[in-house]
N, C-alpha and C positions, 0 to 999 in steps of 0.2 A: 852171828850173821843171819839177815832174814831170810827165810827160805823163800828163791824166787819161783814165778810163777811160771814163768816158761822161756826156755832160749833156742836159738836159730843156730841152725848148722848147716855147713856147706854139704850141696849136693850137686853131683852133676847133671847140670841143664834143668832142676827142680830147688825147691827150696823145701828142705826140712827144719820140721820143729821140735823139740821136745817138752812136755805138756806136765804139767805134776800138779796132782791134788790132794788134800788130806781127804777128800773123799771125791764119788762120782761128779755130785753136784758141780764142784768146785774143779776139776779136772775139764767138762764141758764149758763150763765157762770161760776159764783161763783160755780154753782151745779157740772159744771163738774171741777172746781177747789178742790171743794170738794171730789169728787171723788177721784181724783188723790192722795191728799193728804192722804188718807187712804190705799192706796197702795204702793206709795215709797213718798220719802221728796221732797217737790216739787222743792227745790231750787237744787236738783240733775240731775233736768231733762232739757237737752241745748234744745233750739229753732233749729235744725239744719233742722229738716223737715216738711213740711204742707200738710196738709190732707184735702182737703176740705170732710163736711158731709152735705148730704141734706136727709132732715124727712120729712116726712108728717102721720100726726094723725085725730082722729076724735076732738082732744079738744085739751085745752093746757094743760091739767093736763096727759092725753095720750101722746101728744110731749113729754114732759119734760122727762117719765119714756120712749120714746122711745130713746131720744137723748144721755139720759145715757148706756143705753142698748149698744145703737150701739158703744157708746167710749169702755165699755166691752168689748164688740166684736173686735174692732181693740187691746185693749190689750192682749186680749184670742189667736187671730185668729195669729195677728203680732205681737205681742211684743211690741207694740207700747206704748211711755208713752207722754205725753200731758202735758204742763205746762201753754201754752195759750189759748184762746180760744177766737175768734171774732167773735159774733154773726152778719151777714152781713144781713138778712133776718128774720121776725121773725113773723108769726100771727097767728092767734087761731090754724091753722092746720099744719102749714106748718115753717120748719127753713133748713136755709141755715149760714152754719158757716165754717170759715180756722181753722183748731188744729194746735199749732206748738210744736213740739216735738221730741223726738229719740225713735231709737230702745233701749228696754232695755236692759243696761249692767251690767252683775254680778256682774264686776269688783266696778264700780260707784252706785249702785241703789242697795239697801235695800230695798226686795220686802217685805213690813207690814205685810198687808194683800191681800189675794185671796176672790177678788170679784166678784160673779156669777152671781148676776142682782140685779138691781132696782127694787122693787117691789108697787105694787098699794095702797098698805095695808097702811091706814091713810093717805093718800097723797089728799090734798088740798093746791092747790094754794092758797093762804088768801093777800088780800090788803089793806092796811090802810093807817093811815095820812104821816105814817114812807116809805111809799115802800112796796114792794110784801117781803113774807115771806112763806115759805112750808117745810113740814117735809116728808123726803125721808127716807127710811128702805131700806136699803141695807141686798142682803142674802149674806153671807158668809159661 
């Protein structure tokens, strides 16, 4: 069975996720794959444009809620939707990533949900034999 890349669990009045990566890189991304898919269907959103994002925190459990934050932000601020994600940069404090993605369109993209941040609230990075795994509470 393939190991998937992240599933959604009920929360009350929030929406959590659970995020798994065979490593960091792969763990941030899937996160903000996760993201996305909680807002429109990922397979709606064309690679036409790249955004690079650079973070810097005091941990990586602070990157992670700041990197999602800022995709927010680009989706809040621009309309912007993200279907990839290449983590170019990555260490305790600091990531450097390309988004590729579009503007969202009415026409194309079924907005789910309105997502307002990543929140800190249970959020451990955790590592085992399998890969990094962390559970993200999203506010809605």
């Amino acid at each position: 069975m393939p190991k998937k890349d992240f599933e959604i669990i009920d929360h009350t009045g929030d929406v959590a996720v659970i995020v798994y990566g065979d490593d960091l890189k792969q763990l941030f991304s899937n996160a903000a794959s996760a993201l996305f898919s909680l807002v429109a269907d990922p397979e709606s959103i064309r690679q036409q444009l790249q955004r690079d994002v650079k973070i810097t925190s005091e941990d990586k459990d602070s990157l992670l809620v700041e990197w999602l934050n800022e995709l927010i932000y680009l989706l809040d601020a621009e309309q912007m939707l993200f279907g990839r994600f290449d983590i170019e940069r990555l260490t305790d404090n600091s990531l450097k990533a390309s988004c590729y993605g579009e503007n969202a369109d009415p026409q194309r993209h079924r907005i789910r949900l309105g997502v307002k941040a990543a929140t800190y609230h249970m959020l451990k990075i955790d590592k085992d034999s399998n890969g990094y795994k962390v559970q993200i509470i999203f506010d809605i």
